[in-house]
N, C-alpha and C positions, 0 to 999 in steps of 0.2 A: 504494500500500500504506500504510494508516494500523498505526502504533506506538502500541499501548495503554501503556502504564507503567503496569502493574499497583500498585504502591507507591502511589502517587499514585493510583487510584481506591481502595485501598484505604484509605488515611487518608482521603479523603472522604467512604465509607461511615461509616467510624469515627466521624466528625463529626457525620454526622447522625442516624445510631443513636443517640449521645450526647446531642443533644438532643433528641430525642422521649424520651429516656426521664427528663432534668430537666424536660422539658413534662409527663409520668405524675407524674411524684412531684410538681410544683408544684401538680399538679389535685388532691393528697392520697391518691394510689392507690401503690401498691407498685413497688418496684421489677420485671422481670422477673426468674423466678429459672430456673434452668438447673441440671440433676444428671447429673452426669458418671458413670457408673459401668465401674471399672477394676477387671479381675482379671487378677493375678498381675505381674510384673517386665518386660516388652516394654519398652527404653528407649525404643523410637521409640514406643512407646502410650503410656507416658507424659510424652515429650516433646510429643506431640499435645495432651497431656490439660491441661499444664502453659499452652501457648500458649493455651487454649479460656479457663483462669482466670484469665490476664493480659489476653487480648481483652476477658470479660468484665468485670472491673474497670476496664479504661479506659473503658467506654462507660456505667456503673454500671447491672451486671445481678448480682446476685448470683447466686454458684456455688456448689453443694454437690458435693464428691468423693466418691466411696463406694470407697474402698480395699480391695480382697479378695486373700488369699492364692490361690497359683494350686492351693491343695488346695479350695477352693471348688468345692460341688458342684453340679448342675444345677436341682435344688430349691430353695438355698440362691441361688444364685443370681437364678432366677426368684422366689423371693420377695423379694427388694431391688428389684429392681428395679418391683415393685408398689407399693413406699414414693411413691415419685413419681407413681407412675399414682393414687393414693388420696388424695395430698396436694393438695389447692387450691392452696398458696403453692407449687407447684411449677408452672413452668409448660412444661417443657420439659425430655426426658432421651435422652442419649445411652449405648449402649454400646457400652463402645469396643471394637474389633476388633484381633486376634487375639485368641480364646479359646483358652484352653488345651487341647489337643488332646481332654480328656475329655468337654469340655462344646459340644456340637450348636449351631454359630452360626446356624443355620437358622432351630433353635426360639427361641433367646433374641434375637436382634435383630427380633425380629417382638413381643416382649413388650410395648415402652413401649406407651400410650395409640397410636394415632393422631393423637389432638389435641396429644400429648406430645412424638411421632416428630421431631426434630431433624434426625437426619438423611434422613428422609424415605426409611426402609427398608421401613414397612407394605406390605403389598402397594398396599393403597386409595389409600395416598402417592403411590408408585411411579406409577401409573396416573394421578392428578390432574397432578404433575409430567410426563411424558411427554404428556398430552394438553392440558396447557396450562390445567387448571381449578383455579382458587380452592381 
């Protein structure tokens, strides 16, 4: 039976995320940047969301948060979350889970890009990950 020690592959991802991404910015290109988008007060959603802004800055990807009241509605909603799907300097977005019971997590975690899907919720994601393609 082989012992992974998670911690220790984890700081070694860390590393080397780290440097491909001084290798990006040395070539004169941009950092990777990441949009986290948060509605309403879930301490563990935002303890999640909090960890994603600290991972990112140690590996240097810049984060953007998007903070919503949990009176945020399904329209309002879905159009923020199109900021990043429409933005170029954006290149990756998540939203974070639990919604507030008003708002259909079906429909809105299917919203990011695909190219954007972070967590790899798209359906077409889903199906690449599960079948093993690019």
């Amino acid at each position: 039976m082989t012992i992974i020690d998670g911690e220790q592959v984890a700081a070694v991802m860390k590393e080397e995320i780290a440097a491909q991404v001084k290798k990006i910015l040395r070539s004169g290109k941009r950092a990777p940047h990441l949009t986290a988008i948060l509605v309403g007060n879930d301490g563990a959603s935002q303890t999640y969301v909090g960890h994603k802004e600290k991972m990112s800055a140690e590996v240097g990807f810049r984060t953007t948060v998007l903070r919503f009241d949990e009176t945020l509605t399904e329209p309002e909603l879905l159009k923020a979350i199109d900021q990043p799907n429409k933005d170029a300097a954006a290149d990756g977005s998540i939203v974070q889970v639990p919604l507030p019971k008003h708002i259909p997590e079906e429909r809105v975690t299917v919203a990011p890009h695909p190219k954007k899907d972070d967590d790899g919720v798209q359906p077409a994601n889903t199906r690449r990950l599960l079948t093993g393609t690019p």
